[in-house]
TIFITOR-56361 format. One record per residue: x, y, z of N, C-alpha, C in turn; residue in one letter. Coordinates in steps of 0.02 Angstrom, whole numbers, plus 32768, in hexadecimal, padded with zeros to 4 digits. Layout:
XYZXYZXYZA;...
//
This chain:
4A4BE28B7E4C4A67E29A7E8C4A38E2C27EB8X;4A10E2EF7E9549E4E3167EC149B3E2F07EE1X;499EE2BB7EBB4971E27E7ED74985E26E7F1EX;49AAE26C7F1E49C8E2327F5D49B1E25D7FA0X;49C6E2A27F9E4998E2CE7FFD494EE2CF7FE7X;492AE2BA7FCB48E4E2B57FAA48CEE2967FFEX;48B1E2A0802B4891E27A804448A1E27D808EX;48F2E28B80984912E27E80D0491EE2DB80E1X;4914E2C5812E4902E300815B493FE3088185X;4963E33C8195499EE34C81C5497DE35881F5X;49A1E337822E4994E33F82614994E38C8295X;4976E3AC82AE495CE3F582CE4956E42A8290X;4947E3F58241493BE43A821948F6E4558239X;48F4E48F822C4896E4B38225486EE49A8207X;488BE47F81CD485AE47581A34808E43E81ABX;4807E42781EE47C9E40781F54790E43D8200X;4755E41E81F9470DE44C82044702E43F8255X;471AE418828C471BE41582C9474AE43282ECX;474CE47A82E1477FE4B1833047D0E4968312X;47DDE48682D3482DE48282DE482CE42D82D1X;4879E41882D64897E3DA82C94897E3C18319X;48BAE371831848AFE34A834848EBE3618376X;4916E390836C494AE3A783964930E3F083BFX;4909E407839E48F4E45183B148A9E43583E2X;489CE40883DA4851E3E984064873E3BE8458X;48B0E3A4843A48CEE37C847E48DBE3BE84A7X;48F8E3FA8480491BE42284A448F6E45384DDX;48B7E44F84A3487BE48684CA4851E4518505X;4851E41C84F14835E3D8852E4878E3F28570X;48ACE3E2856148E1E3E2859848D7E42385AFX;48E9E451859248E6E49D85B748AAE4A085D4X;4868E49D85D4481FE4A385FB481EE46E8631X;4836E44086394834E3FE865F4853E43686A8X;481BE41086E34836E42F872D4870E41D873AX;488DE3E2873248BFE3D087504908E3F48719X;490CE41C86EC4938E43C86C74925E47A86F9X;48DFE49886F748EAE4D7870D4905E4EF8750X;48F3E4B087744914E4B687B94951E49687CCX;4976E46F87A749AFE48A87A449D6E4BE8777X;49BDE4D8875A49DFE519872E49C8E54C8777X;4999E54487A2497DE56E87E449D2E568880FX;49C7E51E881E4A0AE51288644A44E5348848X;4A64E50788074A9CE53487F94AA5E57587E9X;4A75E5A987DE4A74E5F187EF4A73E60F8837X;4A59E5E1884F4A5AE5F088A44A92E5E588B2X;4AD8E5BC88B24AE6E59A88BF4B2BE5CB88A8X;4B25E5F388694B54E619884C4B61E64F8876X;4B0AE67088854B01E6B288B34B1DE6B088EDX;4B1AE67589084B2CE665894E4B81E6558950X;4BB0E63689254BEDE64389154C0AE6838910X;4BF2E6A588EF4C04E6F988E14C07E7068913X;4BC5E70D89434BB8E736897F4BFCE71A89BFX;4C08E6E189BF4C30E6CB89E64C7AE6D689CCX;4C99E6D389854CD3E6F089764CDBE72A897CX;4C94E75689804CA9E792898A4CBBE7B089CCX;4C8BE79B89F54C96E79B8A404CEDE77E8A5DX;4CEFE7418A414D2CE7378A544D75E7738A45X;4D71E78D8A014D91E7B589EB4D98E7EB8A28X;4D60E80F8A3D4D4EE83D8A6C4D74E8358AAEX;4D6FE7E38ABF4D88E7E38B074DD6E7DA8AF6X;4DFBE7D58AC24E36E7B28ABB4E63E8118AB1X;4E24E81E8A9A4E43E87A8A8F4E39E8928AE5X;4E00E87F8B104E0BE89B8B5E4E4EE8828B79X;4E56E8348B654E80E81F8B9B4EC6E82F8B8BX;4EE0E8428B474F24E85B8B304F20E8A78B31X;4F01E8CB8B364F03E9008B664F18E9278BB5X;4EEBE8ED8BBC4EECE8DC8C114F3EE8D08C11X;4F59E8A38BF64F8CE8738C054FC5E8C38BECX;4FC5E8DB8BC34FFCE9178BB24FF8E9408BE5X;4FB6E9638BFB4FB6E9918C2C4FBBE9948C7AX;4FB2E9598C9E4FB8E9378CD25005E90A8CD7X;5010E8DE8CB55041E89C8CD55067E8C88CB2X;5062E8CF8C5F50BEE8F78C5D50EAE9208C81X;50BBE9648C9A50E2E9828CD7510BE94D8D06X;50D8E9388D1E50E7E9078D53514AE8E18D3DX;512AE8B88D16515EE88E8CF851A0E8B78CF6X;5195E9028CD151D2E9168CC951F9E92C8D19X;51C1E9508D3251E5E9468D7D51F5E9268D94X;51EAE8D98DA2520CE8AD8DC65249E8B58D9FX;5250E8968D645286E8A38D4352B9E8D38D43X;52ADE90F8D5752D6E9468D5D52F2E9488DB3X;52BBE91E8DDA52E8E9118E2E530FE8D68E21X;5306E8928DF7533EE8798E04536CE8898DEAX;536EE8B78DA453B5E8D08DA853E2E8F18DD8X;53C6E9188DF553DCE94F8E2353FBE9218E70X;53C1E8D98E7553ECE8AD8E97542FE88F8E6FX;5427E8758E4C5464E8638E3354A1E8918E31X;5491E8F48E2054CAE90F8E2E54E2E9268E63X;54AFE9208E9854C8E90E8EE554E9E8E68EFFX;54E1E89A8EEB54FCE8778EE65535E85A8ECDX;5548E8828E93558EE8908E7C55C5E8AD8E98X;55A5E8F98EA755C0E9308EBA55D2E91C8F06X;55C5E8F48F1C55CAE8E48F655601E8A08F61X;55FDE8828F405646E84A8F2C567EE87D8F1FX;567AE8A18F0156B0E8D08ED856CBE8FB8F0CX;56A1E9178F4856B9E94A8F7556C8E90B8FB7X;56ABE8C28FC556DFE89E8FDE56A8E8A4901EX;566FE8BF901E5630E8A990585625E8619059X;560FE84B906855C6E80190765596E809905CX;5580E7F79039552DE7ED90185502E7E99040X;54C5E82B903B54A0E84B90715472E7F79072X;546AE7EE90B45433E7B490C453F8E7AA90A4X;53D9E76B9092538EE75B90815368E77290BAX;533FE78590AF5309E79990E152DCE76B90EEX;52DBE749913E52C0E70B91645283E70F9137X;525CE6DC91285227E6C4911151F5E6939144X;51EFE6BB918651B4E69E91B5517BE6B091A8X;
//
């Protein structure tokens, strides 16, 4: 039985006298080859330049929901708080048996 691996070589063993097996020689051919290194180049660029732009985006999405609490909410709640106050004018004025104060002309 020991006979039988007598001869035959695994493939990326070490064991050759030339730098390694035929898997460890494709591998070191592919990794040195320009066209691996420059794209292992783009897609690092390509990572840096993603980051930089998720991050930025993050940044403006934190200005503009800021902006939006400290500016329009006031706002918002005030309008909100005059049309109530119309509406209890508007109540209070059915109930005491007035006319509903006029729209104001729109020229």
């Amino acid at each position: 039985m020991a006979s039988k691996n007598i001869g035959r070589k695994r493939i990326g063993s070490s064991n050759d006298n030339n730098n390694g097996g035929i898997l460890s020689r494709v591998t070191t051919t592919v990794t040195n080859s320009p066209i691996y290194q420059k794209t292992q180049q783009t897609a690092s660029n390509a990572a840096n330049s993603t980051k930089k732009l998720l991050k930025s985006t993050g940044k403006a999405a934190w200005i503009v929901g800021t902006t939006l609490l400290v500016l329009a909410l006031p706002l918002i709640i005030e309008l909100e708080r005059d049309a109530q106050l119309d509406a209890l004018e508007l109540q209070q004025a059915s109930l005491l048996g007035t006319p509903p104060p006029a729209a104001p002309n729109s020229y």
